[in-house]
N, C-alpha and C positions, 0 to 999 in steps of 0.2 A: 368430445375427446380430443380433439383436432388443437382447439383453444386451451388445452390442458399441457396437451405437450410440447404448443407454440410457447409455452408460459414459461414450462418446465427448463424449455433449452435459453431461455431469454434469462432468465436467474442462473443457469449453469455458465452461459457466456459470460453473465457481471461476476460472478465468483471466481474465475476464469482470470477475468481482467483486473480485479483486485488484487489476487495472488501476483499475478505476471506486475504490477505496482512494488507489491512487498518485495519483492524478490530484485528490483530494481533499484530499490531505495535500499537493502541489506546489503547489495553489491557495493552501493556507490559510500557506505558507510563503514565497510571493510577497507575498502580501498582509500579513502580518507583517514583512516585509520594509521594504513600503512604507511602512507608518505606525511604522518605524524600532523597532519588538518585536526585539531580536537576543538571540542567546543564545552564550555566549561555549563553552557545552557543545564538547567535543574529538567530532568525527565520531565516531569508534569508540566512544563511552557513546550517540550518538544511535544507533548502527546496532543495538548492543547492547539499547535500548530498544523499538526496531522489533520485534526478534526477538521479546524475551518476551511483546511484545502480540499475536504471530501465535498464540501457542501455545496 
């Protein structure tokens, strides 16, 4: 049981810290936004970019 909810809160922490990621990267991409930073890059080379920084 012990091992279960050691596990349970180790997966809620990296969900945790994913989101608190997204939420960093949304900010910083508003705000580039704002002060008119754009980047012409096709979604799918961003998303592709996303990936390999996960890994």
């Amino acid at each position: 049981m012990r091992d279960a909810r050691r596990l349970l809160h180790r997966e809620k922490a990296t969900e945790q810290e994913k989101l608190e990621m997204l939420r960093r990267a949304v900010t910083i991409g508003i705000e580039d936004w704002r002060q008119g930073r754009l980047d012409d890059c096709p979604v799918d080379e961003i998303l592709d970019e996303i990936d390999r920084q996960e890994v």
